[in-house]
C-alpha positions in Angstrom: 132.4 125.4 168.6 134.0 124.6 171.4 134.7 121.4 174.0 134.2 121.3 177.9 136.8 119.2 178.2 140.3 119.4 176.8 141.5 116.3 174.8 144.5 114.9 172.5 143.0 113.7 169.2 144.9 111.8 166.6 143.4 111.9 163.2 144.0 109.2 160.1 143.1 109.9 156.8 142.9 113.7 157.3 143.8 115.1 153.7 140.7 112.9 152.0 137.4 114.7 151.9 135.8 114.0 155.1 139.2 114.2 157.0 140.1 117.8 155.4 136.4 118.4 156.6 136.8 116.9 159.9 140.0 118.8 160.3 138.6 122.3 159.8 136.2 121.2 162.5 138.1 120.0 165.1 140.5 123.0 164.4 138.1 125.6 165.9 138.1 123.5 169.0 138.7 125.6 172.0 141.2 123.4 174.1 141.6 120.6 171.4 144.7 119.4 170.3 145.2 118.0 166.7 147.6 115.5 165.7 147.0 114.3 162.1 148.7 111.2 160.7 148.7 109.4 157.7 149.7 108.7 153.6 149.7 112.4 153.2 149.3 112.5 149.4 149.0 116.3 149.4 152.5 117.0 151.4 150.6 118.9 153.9 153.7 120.0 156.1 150.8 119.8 159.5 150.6 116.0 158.4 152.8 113.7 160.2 153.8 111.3 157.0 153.5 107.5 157.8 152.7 104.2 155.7 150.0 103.0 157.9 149.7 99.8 156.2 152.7 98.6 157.3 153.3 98.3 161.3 156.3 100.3 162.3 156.9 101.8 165.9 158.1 104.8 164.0 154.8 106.4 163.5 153.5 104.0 166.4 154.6 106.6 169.0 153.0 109.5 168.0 150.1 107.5 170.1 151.2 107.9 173.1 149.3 110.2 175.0 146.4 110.6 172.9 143.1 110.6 174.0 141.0 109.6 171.2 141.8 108.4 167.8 139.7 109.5 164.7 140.4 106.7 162.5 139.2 108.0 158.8 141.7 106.6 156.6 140.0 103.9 153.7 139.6 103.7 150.3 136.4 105.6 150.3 135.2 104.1 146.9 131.9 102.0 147.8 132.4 100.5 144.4 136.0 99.7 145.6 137.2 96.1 145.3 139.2 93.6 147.1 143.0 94.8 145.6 142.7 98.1 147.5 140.0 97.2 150.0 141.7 94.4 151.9 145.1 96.7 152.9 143.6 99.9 153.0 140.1 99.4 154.7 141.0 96.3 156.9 145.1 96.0 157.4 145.5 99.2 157.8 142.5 99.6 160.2 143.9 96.9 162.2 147.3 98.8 162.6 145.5 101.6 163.6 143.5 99.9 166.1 146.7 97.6 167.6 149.0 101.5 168.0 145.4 103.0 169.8 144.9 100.2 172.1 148.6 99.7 173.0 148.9 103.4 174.1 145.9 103.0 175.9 144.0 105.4 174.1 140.8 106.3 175.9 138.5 106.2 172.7 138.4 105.5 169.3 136.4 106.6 166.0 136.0 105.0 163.3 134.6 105.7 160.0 132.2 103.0 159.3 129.6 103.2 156.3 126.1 103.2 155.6 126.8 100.2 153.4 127.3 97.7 156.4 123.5 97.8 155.7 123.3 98.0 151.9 121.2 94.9 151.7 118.2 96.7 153.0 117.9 99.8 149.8 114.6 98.2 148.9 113.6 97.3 152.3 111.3 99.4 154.5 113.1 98.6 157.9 113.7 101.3 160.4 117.8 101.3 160.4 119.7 100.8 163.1 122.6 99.0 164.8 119.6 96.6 165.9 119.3 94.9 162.4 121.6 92.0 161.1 124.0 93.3 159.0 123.9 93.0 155.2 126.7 94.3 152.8 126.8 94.0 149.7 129.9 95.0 148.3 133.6 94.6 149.8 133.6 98.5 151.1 130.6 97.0 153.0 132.6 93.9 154.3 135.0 95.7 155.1 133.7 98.2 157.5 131.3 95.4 159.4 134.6 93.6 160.0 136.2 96.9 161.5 133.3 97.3 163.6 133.4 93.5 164.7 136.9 93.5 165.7 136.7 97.2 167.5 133.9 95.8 169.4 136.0 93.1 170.7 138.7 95.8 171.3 136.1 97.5 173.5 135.4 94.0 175.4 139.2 93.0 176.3 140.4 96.3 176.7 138.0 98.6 177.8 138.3 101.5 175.3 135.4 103.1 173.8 134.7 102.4 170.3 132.3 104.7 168.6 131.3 103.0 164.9 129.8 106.4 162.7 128.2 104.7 159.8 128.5 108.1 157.7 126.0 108.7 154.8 126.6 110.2 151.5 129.7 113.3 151.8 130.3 114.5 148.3 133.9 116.1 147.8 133.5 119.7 148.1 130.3 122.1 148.8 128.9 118.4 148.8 125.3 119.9 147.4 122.4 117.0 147.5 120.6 116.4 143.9 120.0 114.2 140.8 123.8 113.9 140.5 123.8 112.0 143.3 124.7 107.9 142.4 122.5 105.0 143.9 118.8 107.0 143.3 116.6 107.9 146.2 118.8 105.9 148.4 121.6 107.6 147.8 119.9 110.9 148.5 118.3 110.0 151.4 121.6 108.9 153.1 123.2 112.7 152.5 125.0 114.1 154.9 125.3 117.7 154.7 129.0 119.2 155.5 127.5 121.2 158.8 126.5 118.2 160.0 129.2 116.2 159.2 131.0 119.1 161.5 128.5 118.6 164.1 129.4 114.8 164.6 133.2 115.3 164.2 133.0 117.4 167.3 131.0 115.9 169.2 132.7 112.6 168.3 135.5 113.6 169.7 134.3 115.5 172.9 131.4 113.9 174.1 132.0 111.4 176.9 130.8 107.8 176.1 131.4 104.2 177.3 131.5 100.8 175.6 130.6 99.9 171.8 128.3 102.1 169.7 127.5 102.0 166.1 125.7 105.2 164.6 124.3 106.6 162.1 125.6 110.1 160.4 123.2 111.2 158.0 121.3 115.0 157.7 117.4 114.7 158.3 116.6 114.0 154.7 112.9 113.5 153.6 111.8 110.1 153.6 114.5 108.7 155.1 114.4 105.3 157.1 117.7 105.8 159.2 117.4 105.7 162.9 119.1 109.1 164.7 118.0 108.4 167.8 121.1 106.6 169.1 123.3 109.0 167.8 121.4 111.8 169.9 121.5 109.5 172.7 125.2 108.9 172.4 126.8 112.0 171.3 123.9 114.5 171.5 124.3 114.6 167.6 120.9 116.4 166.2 121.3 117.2 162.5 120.0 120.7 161.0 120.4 120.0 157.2 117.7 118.4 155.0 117.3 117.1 151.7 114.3 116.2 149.4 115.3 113.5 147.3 114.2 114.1 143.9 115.4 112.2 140.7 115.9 113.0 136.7 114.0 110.7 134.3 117.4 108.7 133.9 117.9 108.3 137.3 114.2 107.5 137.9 114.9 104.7 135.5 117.9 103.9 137.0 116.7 103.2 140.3 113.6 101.1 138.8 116.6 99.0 137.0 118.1 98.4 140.5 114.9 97.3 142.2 114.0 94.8 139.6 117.6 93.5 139.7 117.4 92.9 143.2 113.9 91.5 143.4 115.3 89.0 140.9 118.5 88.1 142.9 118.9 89.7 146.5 121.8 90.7 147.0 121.8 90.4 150.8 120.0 87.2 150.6 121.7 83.6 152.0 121.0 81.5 149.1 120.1 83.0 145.6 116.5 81.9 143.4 118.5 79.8 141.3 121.2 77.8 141.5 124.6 78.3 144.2 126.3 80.9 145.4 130.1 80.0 145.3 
């Protein structure tokens, strides 16, 4: 791979799974230069060690002079709750976003979730950015309120925020199948590792303006996420493809979660029966 233009990238939450992923991409960048930042769990000596929860002009300056920030640093759990969602998916975002935009960093990536639209599993939308959102768990929240505050970033200070709402990366050779959690819907929002690569890159090289929200998933069968904006905005085109296919228990599974949420919507304003608190 390689980049026609030459650019400073600073990378959160590069030791996880997608970052380690997103690292060996952006690696084999011709031209590319690599800073990587964050909790550094695995004492990678490349890693710059910081507490990014907590604001400190320590690791602060190590934004200054960077041209786009890949912000990929979360609790990555979409079962995840409030205790570690709140300071690591939101605070910590925040922080992030506060260092980028004092430094004046041109652009900035951020890794939203497919789950700003978990609401619509059942659904038979098209989706897109277009939709109103619906989460339906705090990983959800938490990402839609990223996205929200980076678009008002974008509007006061002109930096270019670029929302990937990745699919489903499994740790590893990440191979799609019945092991998968959250049935069909779960496979159909794979994302291959290749083309997880692919969007990294281009993430980070392409030139683009303004607010976008994206979707990052392969080209699975069946699947009812839009790709056309992502083309549009980064030129991503993914190669990989999955055909979703489910075990008996997973078949029931996924029945069990349909008839739940015909019952009580989860993304619905007011429940069948009584209040919501």
């Amino acid at each position: 791979m390689s980049a026609s233009t030459a650019r400073r990238v600073l990378m959160t939450g590069s030791t996880g799974n997608l970052g380690h992923k997103a690292t060996m991409a952006l690696q084999s960048v011709d031209g590319l230069s690599l800073t990587r930042i964050g909790r550094n769990g695995t004492a990678d000596p490349h890693v710059i060690t910081a507490d990014l929860e907590v604001y400190d002009d320590s690791w602060v300056k190590h934004f200054n002079g960077v041209d786009t920030v890949m912000h990929l640093a979360a609790d990555p759990r979409a079962a995840g709750d409030w205790d570690t969602v709140s300071p690591l998916n939101i605070d910590l975002a925040l922080n992030v976003l506060r260092a980028a935009r004092l430094a004046g960093v041109k652009r900035f990536v951020f890794a939203s979730s497919n789950w700003v639209l978990g609401g619509y599993r059942f659904g038979k939308e098209r989706l897109n950015a277009a939709l109103p959102p619906r989460p339906v768990n705090p990983y959800g929240a938490s990402k839609l309120f990223v996205e929200r505050y980076g678009r008002m970033v974008s509007d006061e200070a002109g930096m270019a925020f670029l929302s990937l709402r990745i699919g489903y990366c499994q740790p590893g050779e990440n191979k799609p199948g019945a092991q998968m959690a959250f049935g069909t819907w779960g496979q159909q929002m794979w994302l291959g590792n290749e083309d997880w690569a692919q969007a990294v890159v281009k993430s980070a090289t392409a030139s683009y303006q303004g607010f976008h929200a994206i979707n990052i998933v392969s080209r699975n069968n069946g699947m009812r996420w839009d790709l056309e904006e992502a083309g549009r905005v980064i030129g991503y085109a993914p190669l990989e493809r999955h055909r979703p296919e489910l075990s008996f228990a997973g078949w029931l599974k996924d029945r069990g979660a349909l008839l739940r949420e015909r019952l009580a919507p989860s993304g619905a304003s007011a429940p069948p029966i009584g209040r919501r608190w």
